[in-house]
TINU-28123 format. One record per residue: residue in one letter; x negated, y negated, z negated of N, C-alpha, C, CB in turn. Coordinates in steps of 0.1 Angstrom, whole numbers, plus 5000, padded with zeros to 4 digits. Glycine has a CB too. Layout:
BEGIN
aXYZXYZXYZXYZ/...
END
This chain:
BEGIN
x523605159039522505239045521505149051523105319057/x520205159051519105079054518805099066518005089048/x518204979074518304959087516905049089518404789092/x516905089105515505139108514804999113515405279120/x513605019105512704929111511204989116512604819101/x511104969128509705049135509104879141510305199154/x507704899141506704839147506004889161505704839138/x506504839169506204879186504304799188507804749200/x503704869192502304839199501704829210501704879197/x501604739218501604729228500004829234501704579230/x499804889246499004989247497304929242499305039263/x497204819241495304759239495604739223494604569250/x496604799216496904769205496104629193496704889201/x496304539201496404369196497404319193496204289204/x498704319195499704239194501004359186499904159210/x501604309176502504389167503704349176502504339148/x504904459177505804379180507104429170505904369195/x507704359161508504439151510204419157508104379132/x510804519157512204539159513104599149512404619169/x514504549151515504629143516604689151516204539133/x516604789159517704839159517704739174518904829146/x516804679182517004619194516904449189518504669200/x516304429176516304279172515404289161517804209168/x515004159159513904109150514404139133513803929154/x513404209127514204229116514204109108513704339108/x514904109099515403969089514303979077517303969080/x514203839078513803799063514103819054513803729060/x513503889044514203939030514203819022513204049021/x513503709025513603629011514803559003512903539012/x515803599013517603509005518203618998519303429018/x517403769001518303888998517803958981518004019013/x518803968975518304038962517304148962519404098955/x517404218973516004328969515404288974515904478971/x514904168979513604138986512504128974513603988995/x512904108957511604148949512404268942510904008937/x512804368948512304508941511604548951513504628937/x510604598941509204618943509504778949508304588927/x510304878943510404988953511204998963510705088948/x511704898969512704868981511704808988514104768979/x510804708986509404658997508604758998508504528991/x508304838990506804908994507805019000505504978979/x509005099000508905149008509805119017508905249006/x510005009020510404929037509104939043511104739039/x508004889035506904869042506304989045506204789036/x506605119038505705219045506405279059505305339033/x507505279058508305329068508205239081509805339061/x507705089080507905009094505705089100508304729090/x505005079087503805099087503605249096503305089072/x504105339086504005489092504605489107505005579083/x505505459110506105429124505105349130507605339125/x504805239131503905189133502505259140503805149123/x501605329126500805409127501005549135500505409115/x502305599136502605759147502805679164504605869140/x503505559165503305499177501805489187503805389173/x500805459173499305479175498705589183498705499164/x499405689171498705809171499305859183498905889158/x500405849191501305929202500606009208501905849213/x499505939219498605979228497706109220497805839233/x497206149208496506209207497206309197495406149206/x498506319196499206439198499406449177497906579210/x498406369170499006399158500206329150498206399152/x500606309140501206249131500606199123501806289128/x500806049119500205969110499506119095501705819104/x500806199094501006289081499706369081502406389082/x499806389097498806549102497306479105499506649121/x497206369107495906269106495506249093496206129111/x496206259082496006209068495206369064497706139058/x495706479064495306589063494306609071496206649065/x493906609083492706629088491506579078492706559102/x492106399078491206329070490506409057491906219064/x491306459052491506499036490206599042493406579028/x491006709049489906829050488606789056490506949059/x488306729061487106689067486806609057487106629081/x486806569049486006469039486006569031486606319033/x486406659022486106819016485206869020487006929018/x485306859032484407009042485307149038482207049035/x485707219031486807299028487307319019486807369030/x488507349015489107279007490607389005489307129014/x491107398992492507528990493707398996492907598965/x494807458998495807389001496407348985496707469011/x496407368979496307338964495807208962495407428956/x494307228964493707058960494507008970491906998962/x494507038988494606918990496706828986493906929007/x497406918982498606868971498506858963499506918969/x497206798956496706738943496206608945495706828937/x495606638957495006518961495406398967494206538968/x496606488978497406378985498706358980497706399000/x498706388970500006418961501006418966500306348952/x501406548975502406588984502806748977501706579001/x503606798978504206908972503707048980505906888973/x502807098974502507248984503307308991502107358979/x505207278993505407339003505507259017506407398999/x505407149014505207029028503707059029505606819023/x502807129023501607099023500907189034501107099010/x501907289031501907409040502707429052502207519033/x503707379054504407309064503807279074504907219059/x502807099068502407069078500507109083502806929076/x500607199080499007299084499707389093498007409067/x501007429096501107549111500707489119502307599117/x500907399120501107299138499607339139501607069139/x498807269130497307259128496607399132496907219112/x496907469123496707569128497107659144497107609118/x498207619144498307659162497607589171499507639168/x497507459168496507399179495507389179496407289181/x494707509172493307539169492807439159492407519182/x492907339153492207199151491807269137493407029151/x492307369127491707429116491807539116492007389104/x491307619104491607759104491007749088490607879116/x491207889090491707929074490608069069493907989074/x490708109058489608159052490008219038488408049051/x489408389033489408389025488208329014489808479026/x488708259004488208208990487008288989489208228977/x485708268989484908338984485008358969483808298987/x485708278962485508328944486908368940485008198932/x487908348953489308408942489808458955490608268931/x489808598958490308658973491608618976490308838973/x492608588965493908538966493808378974494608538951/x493008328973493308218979492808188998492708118969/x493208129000492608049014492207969014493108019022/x491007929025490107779023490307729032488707769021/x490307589039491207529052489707459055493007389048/x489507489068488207389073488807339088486507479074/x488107269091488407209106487807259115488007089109/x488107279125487307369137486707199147489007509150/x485707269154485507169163486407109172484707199169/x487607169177488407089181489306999172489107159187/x489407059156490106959148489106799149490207019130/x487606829146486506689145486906649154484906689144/x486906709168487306579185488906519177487906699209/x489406559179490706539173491006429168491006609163/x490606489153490506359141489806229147489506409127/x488906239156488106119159488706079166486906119164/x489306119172490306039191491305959176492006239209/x492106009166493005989158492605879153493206099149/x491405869145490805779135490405639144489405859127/x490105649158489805509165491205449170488805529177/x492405529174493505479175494005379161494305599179/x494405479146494205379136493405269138493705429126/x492105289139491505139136492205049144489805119139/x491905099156493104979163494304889159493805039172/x494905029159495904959150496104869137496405029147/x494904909127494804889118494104729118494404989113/x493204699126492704579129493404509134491704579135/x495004539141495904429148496704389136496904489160/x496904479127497904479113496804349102497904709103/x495904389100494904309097494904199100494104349101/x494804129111495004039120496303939114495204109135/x497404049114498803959113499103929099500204049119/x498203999090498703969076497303849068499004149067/x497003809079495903709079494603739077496003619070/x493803839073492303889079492103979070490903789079/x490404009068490104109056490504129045489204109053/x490703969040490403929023491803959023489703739015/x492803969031494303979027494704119027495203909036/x493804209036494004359037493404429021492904429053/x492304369017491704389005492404368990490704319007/x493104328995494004208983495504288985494103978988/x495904349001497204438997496404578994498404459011/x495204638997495004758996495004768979493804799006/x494404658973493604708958495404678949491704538950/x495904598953497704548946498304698949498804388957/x498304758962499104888963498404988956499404938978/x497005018953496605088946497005078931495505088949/x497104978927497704988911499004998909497504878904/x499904948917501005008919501005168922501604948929/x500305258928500705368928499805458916500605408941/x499105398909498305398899499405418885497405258900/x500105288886501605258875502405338880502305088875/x503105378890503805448890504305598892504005408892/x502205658884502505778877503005788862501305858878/x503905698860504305758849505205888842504705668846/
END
């Protein structure tokens, strides 16, 4: 069974602090799956995502429900369809995670002007405050993460490597 591993952030979100279970997690490099490649990317999304919801605490969303705001606000509006095309997540997680959203005012919903069967998802003005309180917590975070994996040129160099990896492994 795999250990949990979470990334703690201290509140001015500068300094990473990574734990296992009450201790420093280990070095993969003596261990056989330290190069399978789907055992690292998703250790690494799971310490990241944790990570990134620790961020998010204070302003009430989830890394998941932040990614979805995103989505819809860069649409402007949008079927719940695309956006499980887009974020390639399964329309019934997709719909899942739009109640909460929807109860907290932050979107609302609409019939399709061209196909009455469908619904269109837009953000309400409380979703934009929202998403924005959401999106400057990330940066934070994301500029401390940044920081620890040695600067831009290294964030650029994991972002464009994980993109082809998830690129290759639509096969």
């Amino acid at each position: 069974m795999a250990s949990d591993h979470v990334i703690r952030a201290n509140a001015a979100m500068t300094e990473l602090h990574y734990f296992e279970r009450g201790s420093e997690p280990r070095d993969l490099a003596g261990l056989t799956i330290a190069n399978d490649l789907c055992f690292v990317v998703q250790r690494a999304n799971r310490i990241i995502s944790r990570g990134s919801d620790t961020a998010l605490r204070s302003t009430g969303l989830t890394t998941e429900q932040t990614l979805l705001l995103s989505a819809i606000a860069q649409a402007g509006s949008v079927r719940a369809a695309e956006l499980s095309r887009d974020l390639v997540v399964d329309a019934t997680t997709i719909t899942a995670n739009l109640k909460p959203l929807i109860r907290e005012g932050w979107i609302c919903t609409s019939v399709d002007v061209n196909d009455g069967r469908a619904r269109r998802i837009s953000l309400t003005k409380a979703g934009i405050e929202r998403l924005e309180m959401a999106i400057k917590h990330l940066q934070q975070y994301e500029r401390a993460l940044t920081e620890r994996i040695g600067g831009e040129t290294n964030r650029h160099a994991v972002c464009d490597t994980l993109d082809k990896v998830a690129i290759a492994g639509r096969l």
